[in-house]
C-alpha positions as CSV (number, residue, x, y, z in Angstrom):
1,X,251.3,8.2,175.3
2,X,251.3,12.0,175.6
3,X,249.6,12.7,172.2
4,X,247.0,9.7,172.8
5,X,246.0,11.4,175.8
6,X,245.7,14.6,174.3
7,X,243.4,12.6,171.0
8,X,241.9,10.2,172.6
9,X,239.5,9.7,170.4
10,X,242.4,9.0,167.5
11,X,242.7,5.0,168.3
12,X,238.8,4.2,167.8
13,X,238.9,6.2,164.8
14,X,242.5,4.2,163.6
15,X,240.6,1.2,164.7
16,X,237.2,1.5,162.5
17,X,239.3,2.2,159.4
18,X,241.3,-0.6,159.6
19,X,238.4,-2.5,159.7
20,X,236.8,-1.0,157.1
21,X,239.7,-1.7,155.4
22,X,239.5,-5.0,155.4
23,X,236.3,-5.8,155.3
24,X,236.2,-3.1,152.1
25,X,239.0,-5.8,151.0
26,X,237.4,-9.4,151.7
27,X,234.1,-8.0,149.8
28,X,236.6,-7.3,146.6
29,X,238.0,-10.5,146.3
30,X,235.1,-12.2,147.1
31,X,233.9,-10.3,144.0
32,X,236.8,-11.0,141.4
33,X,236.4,-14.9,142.6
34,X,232.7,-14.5,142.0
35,X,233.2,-13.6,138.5
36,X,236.3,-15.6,137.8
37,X,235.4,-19.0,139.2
38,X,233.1,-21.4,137.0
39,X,233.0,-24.4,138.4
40,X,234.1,-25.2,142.0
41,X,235.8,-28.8,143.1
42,X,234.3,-31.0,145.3
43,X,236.6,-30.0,148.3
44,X,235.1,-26.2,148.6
45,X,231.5,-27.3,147.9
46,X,231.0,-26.4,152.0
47,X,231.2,-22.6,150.3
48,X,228.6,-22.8,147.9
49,X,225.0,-22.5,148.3
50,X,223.5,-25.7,147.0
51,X,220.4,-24.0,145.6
52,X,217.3,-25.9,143.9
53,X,219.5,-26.8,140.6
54,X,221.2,-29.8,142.0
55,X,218.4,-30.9,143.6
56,X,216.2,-30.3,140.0
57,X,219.5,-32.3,137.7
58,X,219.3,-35.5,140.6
59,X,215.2,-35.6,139.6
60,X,215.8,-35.3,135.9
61,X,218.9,-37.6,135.7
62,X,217.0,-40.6,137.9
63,X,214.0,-40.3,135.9
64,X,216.5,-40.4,132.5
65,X,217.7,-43.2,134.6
66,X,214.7,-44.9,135.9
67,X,213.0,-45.4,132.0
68,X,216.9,-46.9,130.6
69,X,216.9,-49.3,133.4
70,X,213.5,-50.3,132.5
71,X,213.9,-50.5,128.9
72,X,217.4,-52.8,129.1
73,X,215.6,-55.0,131.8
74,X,212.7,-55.8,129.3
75,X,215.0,-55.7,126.5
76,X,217.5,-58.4,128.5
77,X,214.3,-60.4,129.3
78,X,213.3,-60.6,125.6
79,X,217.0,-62.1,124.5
80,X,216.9,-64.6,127.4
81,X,216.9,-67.9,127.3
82,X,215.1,-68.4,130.6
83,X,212.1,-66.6,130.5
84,X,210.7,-68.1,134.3
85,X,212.1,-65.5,137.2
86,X,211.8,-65.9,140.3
87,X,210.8,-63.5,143.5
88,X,214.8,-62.9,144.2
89,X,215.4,-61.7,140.8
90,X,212.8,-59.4,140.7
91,X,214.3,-58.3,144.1
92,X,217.5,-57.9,142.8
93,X,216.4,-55.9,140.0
94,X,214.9,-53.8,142.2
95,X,217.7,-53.4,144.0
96,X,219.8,-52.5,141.6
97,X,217.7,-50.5,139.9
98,X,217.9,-48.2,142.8
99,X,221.6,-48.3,142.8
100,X,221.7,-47.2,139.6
101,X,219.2,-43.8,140.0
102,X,220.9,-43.0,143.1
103,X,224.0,-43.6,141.8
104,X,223.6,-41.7,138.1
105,X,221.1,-38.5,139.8
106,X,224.2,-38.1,142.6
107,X,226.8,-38.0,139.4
108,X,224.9,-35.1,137.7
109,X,223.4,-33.2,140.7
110,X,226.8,-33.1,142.2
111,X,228.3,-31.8,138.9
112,X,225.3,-29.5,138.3
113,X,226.5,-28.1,141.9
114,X,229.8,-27.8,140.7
115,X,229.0,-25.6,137.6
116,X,227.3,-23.3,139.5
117,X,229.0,-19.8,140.3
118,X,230.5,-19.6,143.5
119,X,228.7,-18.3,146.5
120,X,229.2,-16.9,149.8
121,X,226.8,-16.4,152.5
122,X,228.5,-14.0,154.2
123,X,229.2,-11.6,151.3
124,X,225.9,-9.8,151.6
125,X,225.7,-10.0,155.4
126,X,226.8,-7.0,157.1
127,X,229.9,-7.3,158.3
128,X,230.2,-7.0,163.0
129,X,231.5,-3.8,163.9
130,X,232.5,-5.0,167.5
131,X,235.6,-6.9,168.0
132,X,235.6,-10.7,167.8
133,X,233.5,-10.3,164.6
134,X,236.2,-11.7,162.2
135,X,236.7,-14.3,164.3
136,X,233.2,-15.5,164.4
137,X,233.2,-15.1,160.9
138,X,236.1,-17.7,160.1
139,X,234.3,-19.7,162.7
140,X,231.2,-19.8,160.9
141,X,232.8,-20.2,157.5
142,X,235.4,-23.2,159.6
143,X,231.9,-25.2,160.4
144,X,229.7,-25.2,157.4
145,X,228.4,-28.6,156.8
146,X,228.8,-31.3,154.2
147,X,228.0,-30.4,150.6
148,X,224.2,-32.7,150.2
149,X,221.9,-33.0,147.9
150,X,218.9,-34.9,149.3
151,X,220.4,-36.7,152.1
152,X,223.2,-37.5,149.4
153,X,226.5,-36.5,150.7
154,X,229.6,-35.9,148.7
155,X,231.7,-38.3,150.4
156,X,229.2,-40.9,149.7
157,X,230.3,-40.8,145.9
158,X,232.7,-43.2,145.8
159,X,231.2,-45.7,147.2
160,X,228.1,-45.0,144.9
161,X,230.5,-45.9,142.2
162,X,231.7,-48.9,143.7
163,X,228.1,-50.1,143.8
164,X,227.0,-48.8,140.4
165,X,230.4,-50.7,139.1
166,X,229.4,-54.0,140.8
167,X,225.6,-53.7,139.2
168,X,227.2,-53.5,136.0
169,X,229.4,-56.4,136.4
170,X,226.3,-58.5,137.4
171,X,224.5,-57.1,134.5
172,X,227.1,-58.4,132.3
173,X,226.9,-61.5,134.1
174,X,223.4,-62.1,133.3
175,X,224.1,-61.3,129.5
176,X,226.9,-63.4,128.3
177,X,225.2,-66.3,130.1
178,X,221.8,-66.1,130.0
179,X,220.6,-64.3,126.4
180,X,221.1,-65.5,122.8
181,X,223.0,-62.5,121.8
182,X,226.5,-63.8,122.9
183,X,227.4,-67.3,120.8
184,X,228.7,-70.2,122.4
185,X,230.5,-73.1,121.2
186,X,232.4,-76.7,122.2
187,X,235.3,-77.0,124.0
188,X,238.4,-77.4,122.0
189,X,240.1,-80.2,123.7
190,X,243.5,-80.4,122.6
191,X,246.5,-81.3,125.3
192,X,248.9,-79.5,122.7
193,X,246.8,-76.2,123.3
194,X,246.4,-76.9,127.2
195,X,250.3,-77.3,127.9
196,X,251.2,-74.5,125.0
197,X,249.0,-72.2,127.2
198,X,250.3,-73.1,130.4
199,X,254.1,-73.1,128.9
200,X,253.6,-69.5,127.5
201,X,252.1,-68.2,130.8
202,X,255.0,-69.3,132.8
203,X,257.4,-68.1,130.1
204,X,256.1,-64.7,130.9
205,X,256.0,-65.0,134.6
206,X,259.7,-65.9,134.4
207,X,260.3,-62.0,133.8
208,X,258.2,-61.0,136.7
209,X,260.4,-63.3,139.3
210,X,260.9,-61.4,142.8
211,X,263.1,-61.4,145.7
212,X,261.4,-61.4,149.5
213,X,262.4,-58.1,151.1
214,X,263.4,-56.0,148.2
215,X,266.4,-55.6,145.7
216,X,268.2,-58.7,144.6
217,X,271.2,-57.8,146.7
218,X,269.7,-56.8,150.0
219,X,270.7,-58.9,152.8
220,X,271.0,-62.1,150.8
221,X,272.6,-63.9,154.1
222,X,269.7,-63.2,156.1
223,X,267.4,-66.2,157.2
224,X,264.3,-66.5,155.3
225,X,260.9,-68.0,156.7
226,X,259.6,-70.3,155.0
227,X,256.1,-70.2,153.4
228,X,255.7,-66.5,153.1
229,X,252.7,-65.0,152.0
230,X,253.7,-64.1,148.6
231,X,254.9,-68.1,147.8
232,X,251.6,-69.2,149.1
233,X,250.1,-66.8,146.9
234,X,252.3,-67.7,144.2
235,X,251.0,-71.5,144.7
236,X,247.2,-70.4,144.7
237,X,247.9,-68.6,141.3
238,X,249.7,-70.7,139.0
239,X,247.5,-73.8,140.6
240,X,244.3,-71.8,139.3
241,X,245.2,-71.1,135.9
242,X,245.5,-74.6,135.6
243,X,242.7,-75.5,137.1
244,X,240.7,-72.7,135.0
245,X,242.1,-73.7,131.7
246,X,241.3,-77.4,132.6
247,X,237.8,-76.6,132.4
248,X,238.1,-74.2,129.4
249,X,240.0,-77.1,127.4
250,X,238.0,-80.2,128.8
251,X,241.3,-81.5,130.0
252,X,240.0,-84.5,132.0
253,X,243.7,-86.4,131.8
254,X,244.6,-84.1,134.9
255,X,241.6,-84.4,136.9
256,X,243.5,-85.9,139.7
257,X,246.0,-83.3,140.0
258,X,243.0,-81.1,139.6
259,X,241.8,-82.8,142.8
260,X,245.5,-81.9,144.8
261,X,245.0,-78.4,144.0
262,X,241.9,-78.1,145.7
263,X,242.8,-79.8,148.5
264,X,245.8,-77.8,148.9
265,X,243.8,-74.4,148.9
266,X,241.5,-76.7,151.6
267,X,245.1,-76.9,153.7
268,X,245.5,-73.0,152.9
269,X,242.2,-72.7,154.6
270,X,243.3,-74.7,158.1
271,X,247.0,-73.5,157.8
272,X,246.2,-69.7,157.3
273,X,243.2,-69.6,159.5
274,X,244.9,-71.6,162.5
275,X,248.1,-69.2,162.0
276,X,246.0,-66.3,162.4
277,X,244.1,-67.2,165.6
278,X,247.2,-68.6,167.0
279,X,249.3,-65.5,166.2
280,X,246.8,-62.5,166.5
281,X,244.6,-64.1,169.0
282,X,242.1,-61.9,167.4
283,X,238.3,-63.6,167.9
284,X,236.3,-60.3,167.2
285,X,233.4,-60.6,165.3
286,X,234.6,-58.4,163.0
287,X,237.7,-59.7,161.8
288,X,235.4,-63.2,161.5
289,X,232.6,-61.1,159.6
290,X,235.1,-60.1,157.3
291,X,236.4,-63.3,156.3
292,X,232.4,-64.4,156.1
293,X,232.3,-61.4,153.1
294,X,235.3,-61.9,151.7
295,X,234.3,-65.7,150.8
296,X,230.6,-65.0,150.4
297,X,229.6,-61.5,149.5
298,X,230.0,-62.1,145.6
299,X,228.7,-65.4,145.1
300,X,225.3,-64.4,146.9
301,X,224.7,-62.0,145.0
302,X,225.9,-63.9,141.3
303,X,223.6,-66.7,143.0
304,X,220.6,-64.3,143.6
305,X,221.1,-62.8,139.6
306,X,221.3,-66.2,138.2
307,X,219.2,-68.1,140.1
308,X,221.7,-70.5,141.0
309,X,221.7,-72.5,143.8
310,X,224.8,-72.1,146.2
311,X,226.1,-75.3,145.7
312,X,227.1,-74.8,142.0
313,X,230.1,-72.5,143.3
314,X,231.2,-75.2,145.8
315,X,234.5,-73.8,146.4
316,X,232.4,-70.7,148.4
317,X,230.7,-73.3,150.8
318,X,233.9,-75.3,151.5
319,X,236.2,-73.1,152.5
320,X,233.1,-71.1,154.8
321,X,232.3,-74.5,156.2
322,X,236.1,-74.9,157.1
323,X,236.8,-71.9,158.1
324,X,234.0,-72.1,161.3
325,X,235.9,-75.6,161.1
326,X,239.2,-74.2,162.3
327,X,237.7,-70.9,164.1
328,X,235.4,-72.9,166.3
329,X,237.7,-74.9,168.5
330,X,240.1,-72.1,168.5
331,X,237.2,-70.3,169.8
332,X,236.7,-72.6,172.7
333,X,238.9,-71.7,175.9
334,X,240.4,-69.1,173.4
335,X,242.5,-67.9,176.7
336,X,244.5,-71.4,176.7
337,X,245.8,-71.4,173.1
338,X,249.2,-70.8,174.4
339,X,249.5,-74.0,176.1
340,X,251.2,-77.1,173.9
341,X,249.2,-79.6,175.4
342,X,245.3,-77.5,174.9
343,X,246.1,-76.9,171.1
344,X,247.7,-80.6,170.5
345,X,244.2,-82.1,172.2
346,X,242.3,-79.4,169.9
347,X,243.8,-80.5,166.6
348,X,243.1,-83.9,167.9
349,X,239.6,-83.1,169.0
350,X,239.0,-81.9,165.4
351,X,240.4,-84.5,163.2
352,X,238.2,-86.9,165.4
353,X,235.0,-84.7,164.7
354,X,235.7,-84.3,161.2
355,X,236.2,-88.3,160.7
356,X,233.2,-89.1,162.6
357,X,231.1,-86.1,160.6
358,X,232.4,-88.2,157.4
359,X,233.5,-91.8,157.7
360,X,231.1,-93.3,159.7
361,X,227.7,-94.0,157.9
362,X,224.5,-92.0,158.4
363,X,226.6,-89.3,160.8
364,X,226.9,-86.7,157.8
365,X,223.2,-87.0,156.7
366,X,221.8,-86.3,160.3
367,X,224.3,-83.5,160.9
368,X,223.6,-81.9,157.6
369,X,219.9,-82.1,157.9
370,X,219.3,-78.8,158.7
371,X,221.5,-76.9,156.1
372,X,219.5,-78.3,153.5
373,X,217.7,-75.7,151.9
374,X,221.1,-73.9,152.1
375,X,223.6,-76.7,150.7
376,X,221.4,-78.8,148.4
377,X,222.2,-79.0,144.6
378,X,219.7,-79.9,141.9
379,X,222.0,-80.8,139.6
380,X,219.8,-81.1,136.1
381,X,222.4,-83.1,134.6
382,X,222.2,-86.2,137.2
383,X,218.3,-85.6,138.8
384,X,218.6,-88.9,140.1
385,X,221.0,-87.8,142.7
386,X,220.2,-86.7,145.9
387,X,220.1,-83.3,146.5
388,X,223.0,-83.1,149.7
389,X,224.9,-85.8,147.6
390,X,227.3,-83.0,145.8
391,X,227.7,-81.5,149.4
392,X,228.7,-84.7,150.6
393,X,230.9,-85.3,147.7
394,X,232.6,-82.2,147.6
395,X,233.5,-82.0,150.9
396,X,234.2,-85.3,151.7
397,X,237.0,-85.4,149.0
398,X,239.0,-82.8,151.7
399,X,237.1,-83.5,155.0
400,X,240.4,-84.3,156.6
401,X,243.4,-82.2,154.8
402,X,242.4,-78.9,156.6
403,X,242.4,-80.1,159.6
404,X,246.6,-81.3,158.6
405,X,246.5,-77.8,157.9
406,X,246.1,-76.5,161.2
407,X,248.6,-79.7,162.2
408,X,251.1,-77.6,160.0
409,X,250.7,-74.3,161.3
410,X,251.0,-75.8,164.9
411,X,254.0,-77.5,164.2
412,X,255.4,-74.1,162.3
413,X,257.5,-72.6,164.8
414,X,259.1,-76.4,165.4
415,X,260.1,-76.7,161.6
416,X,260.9,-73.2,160.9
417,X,263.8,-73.5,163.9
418,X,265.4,-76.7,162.4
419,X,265.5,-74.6,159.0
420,X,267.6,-71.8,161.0
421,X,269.3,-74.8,162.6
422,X,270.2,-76.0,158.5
423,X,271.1,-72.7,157.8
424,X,273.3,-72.5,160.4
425,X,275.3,-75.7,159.8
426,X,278.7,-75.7,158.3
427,X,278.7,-75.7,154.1
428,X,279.3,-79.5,153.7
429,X,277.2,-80.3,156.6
430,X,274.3,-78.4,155.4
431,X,274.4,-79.9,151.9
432,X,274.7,-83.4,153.1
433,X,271.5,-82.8,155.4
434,X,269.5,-81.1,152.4
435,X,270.7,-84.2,150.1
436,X,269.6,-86.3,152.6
437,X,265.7,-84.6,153.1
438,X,265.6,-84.5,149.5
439,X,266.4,-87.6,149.1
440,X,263.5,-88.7,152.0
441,X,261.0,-86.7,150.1
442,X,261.4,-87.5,146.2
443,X,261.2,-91.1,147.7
444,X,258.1,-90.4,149.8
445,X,256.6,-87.9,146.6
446,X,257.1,-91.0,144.2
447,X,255.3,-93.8,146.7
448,X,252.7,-91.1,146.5
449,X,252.4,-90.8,142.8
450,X,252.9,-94.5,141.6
451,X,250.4,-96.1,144.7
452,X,247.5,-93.6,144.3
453,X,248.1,-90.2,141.9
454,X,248.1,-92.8,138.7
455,X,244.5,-94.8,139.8
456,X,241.8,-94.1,137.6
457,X,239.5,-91.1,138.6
458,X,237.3,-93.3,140.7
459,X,239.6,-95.3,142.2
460,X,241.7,-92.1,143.4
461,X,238.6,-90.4,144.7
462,X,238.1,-93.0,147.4
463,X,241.8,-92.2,148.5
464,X,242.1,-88.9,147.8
465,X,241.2,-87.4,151.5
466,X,243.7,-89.8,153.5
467,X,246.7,-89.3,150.8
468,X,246.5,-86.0,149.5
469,X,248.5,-84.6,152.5
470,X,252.0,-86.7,151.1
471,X,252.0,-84.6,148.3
472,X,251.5,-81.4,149.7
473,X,254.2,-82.1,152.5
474,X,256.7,-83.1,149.2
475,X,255.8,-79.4,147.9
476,X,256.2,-77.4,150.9
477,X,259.6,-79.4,151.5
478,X,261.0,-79.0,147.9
479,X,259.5,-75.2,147.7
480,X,261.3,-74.5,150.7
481,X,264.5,-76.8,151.4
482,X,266.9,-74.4,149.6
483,X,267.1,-70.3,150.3
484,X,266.9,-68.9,147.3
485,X,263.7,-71.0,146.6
486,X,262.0,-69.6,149.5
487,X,263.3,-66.3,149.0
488,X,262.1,-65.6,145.3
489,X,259.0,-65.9,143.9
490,X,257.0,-65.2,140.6
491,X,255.0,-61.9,141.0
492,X,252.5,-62.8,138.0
493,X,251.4,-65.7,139.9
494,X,251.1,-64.1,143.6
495,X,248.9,-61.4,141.7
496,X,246.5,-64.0,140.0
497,X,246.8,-65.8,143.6
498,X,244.7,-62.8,145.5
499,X,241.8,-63.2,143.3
500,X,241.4,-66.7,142.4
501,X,237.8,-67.0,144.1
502,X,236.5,-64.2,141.4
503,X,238.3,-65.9,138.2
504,X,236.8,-69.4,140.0
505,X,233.0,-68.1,140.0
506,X,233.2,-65.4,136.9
507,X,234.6,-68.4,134.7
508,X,231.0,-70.0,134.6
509,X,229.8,-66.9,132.8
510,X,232.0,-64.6,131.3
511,X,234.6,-66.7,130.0
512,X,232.7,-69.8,129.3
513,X,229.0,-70.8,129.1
514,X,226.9,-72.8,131.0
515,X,223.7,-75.0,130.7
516,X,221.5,-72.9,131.8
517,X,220.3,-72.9,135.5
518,X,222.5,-75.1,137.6
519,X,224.2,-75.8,135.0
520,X,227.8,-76.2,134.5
521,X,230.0,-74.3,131.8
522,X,229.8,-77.3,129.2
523,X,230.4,-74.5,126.0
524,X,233.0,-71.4,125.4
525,X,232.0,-68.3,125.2
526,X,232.4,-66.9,121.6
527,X,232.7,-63.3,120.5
528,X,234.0,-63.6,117.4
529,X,233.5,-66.9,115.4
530,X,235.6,-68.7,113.1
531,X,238.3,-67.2,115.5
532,X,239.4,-69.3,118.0
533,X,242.5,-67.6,119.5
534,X,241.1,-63.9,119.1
535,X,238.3,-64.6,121.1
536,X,240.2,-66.9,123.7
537,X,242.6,-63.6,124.3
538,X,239.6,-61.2,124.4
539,X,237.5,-63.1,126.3
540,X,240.4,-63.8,128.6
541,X,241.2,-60.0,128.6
542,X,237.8,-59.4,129.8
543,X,237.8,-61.9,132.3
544,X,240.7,-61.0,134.1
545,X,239.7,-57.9,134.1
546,X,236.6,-58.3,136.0
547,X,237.7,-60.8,138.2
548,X,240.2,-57.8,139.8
549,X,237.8,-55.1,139.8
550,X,235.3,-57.5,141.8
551,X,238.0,-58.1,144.1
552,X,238.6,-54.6,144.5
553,X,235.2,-53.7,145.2
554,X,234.5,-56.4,147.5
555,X,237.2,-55.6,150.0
556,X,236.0,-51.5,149.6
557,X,232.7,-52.3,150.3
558,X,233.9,-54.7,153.1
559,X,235.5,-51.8,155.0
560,X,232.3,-49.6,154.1
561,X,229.7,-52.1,155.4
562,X,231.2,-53.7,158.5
563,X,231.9,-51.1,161.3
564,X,235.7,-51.8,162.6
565,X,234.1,-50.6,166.4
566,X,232.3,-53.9,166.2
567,X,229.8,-54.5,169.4
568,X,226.7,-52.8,169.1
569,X,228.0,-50.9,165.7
570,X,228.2,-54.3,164.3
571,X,224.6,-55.2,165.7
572,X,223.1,-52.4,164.0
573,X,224.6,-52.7,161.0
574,X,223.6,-56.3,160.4
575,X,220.5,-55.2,161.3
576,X,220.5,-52.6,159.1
577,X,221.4,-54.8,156.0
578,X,219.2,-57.7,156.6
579,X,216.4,-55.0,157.4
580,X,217.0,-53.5,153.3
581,X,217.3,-57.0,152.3
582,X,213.9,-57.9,153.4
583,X,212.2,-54.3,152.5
584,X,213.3,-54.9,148.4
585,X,211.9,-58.8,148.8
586,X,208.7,-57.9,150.4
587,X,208.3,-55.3,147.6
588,X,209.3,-57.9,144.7
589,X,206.5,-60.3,146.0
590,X,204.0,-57.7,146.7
591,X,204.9,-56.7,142.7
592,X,205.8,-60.3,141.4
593,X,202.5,-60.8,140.3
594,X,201.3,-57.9,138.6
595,X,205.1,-57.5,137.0
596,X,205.9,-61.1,136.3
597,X,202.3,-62.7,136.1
598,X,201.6,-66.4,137.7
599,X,203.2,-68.4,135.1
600,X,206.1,-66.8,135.1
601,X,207.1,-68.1,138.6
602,X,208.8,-71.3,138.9
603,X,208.3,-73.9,141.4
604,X,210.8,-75.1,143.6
605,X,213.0,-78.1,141.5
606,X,212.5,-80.9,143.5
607,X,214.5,-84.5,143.6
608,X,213.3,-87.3,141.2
């Protein structure tokens, strides 16, 4: 203290060459990374000084873009066996011609951006000489904004990709089933083939078998629910590659037990809604949105490319129209679904609705009425049929086994106790009781199959909706009556379980071929002729293959289009959608016909 006050000019003077120090410092590294850094990732792109090159590579690449797009459209149109388009395809080409450039210019700008040499701002600027100044300086460096390049944000890559990906897949679409360049051919219908298939499938899902909860050894004692989500998942998936490889082989022998598989994903619909209400208690919009794009999202949009009607993917309008089916009276006096007696006059209140909307005569057709430009089906291989008729039909076949469904889920925590009571009985006990419901239900399961499962198609349709629930009870007891059944499942078919609505729609056109608009997939799809199992494993490679990364896309675009805030967040955004939406059509019909020309429109099909 003595010397300071005898120098007290030292401590400024130690002060200003400290900081010239440093600052003398910060400007050589800066340098040697200046010099030694090429390209810079993504995650320091708030350091570098965007410039006019990335903006100049996102012009050029979208023009590059813009002239392919053009050139495959008109070369897809030349090779296409339907040369009338309407104004939603033109839309949609639009659309995802837009996709594309945005997507393709953002790839190479964002690279471009990356190649460039790295850049401070704040290595030229002169350095504050008052104290605070390296502080504002990290402050300033802390804050820099978002890498952009024409309201393009880095961050907004991946789901440029997701949406790029998707185009593709619809492109695809469009080629295998709509141009002469990919062959097709008849079905091979051989019941040797079908049941070979279906035997080697499950030969290899035997190696993928699983315990529920982990290992093999943990906690082997412990009580088991029944119908966990991987065994119901399991069920979906090994029922639809049956039903899928019943169409590929023409195998009409199992059509009715191609009916009880569809009514028991109709009883997955009532029992996995219902359970979800009940349990969550969760009515938000959003969590109902999401269900709306998860069944909906990629069938609109295969529907628009194709110019299908909706109808022709009938599994997409059933489970919708049962879904509001089981959310609606849930809905109602929502705050009273933990009474016994409210839900019990619910279910009851349903099932009397949903017989009334289908067995008595004329109800249907007056209800219906207005979802007819929505739900009607030109079917070009019966014209003579009405055009709600398949509506009717399809739906009818199940109009009551969803609402059992929600009877199921209601009557869950009842049946799952009385397993934990079997569980707990004494050994001899607890066989003799499993004997005896096993017993109960192979009896019940053969009444079943000998009175109705064996009637001719026909016959068994007219049946179908008021038996179909006897067999599905039979399943869930004999899936479920013994422990290590319910605890164990085959992972192969959980996994083709999650996306059996993209192998259901995708198998119209890139695994089979269908008649054209409408149509259904009456021919296979052949890549490499004279080679019949070569192309069935290809094709099959292919079309597994797609029908994930749709899945995947769809529930990443889900969580990137519908706000989880939901209110007013989910106002605007539906707003925002349907306002795009409209913007591309009005710009398709203001181009149709200049682009397309008169005669290339077609008229609305209409019912002979």
């Amino acid at each position: 203290r003595e010397e300071q006050k005898a120098t007290p000019d030292v401590v400024p003077k130690l002060a200003c060459c400290r900081r010239g120090v440093a600052r003398a410092t910060r400007r050589a590294t800066r340098t040697s990374e200046t010099t030694t850094t090429k390209t810079v990732p993504f995650r320091q792109l708030g350091n570098v000084r965007m410039g006019p090159v990335p903006t100049i590579a996102f012009v050029v690449a979208a023009l590059i873009t813009t002239l392919a797009y053009v050139f495959v459209l008109e070369y897809l149109y030349s090779i296409s066996e339907v040369k009338s388009l309407t104004i939603s395809q033109l839309a949609a080409a639009f659309g995802y011609g837009v996709v594309l450039v945005l997507w393709i210019g953002a790839e190479v700008a964002f690279i471009a951006a990356r190649m460039q040499p790295r850049y401070d701002a704040l290595a030229n600027d002169e350095e504050s000489e008052h104290e605070g100044g390296d502080e504002r300086s990290t402050l300033t460096r802390g804050t820099q904004s978002e890498p952009t390049v024409l309201c393009i944000k880095a961050s907004h890559l991946p789901v440029l990709r997701l949406c790029g990906e998707f185009v593709a897949i619809l492109g695809y679409i469009y080629f295998c089933d709509r141009t002469t360049m990919i062959g097709k051919g008849p079905k091979y219908m051989s019941q040797t083939a079908f049941w070979s298939v279906n035997l080697a499938i499950l030969a290899v899902a035997a190696f993928t078998l699983r315990h529920e909860g982990g290992s093999k050894g943990a906690a082997l004692d412990a009580y088991v629910k029944p119908l966990q989500r991987d065994q119901t998942e399991e069920w979906k998936g090994w029922m639809q590659i049956m039903f899928v490889l019943y169409h590929y082989f023409n195998e009409t022998e199992i059509y009715n037990a191609i009916r009880m598989y569809i009514a028991a994903y109709v009883w997955m619909t009532g029992f996995g809604n219902f359970s979800y209400y009940y349990i969550k208690k969760d009515f938000t919009a959003v969590r109902f949105t999401q269900m709306m794009w998860r069944l909906n999202f990629f069938v609109f949009f295969v529907c628009i490319t194709m110019n299908n009607e909706y109808m022709l993917y009938y599994i997409c309008p059933m489970h919708t129209f049962f879904t509001w089916g089981v959310f609606v009276p849930l809905f109602i006096a929502h705050s009273m679904n933990d009474s016994f007696k409210v839900l019990f006059v619910k279910i009851a209140l349903t099932f009397g609705a949903a017989w009334l909307l289908y067995d008595v005569p004329g109800v249907f057709q007056t209800v219906m009425a207005p979802t007819s430009s929505l739900l009607s089906f030109h079917d070009p291989l019966h014209p003579e049929n009405s055009p709600m008729h398949e509506w009717e039909f399809r739906s009818g076949l199940d109009h009551l086994v969803w609402v059992f469904g929600m009877f199921c889920a209601f009557s869950f925590p009842f049946f799952d106790k009385m397993m934990q009571t079997l569980e707990e009985m004494p050994s001899g006990q607890r066989n003799l009781a499993r004997a005896a419901v096993l017993v109960v239900t192979l009896g019940l399961a053969f009444w079943w199959y000998a009175s109705f499962f064996s009637l001719p198609k026909r016959s068994y349709n007219k049946v179908h909706p008021y038996t179909s629930f006897i067999a599905i009870f039979a399943y869930l007891v004999l899936r479920n009556i013994v422990t290590a059944l319910r605890r164990r499942y085959l992972h192969l078919f959980a996994w083709c379980g999650k996306i059996t609505l993209e192998t259901y729609i995708l198998q119209f056109h890139v695994w089979m071929k269908t008649t054209g608009i409408n149509g259904s997939p009456k021919y296979l799809m052949v890549w490499f002729p004279g080679y019949y199992w070569v192309n069935f494993v290809i094709v099959t490679a292919v079309y597994i293959f797609l029908s994930y990364r749709v899945f995947i896309i769809t529930a990443a675009l889900r969580d990137v289009v519908i706000p989880k805030e939901g209110g007013m967040a989910l106002a605007k955004r539906a707003v925002m959608v349907a306002a795009i939406l409209l913007c591309v059509y009005g710009a398709a019909a203001l181009a149709a016909p200049s682009i397309l020309g008169p005669a290339a429109l077609p008229t609305a099909p209409s019912p002979s």
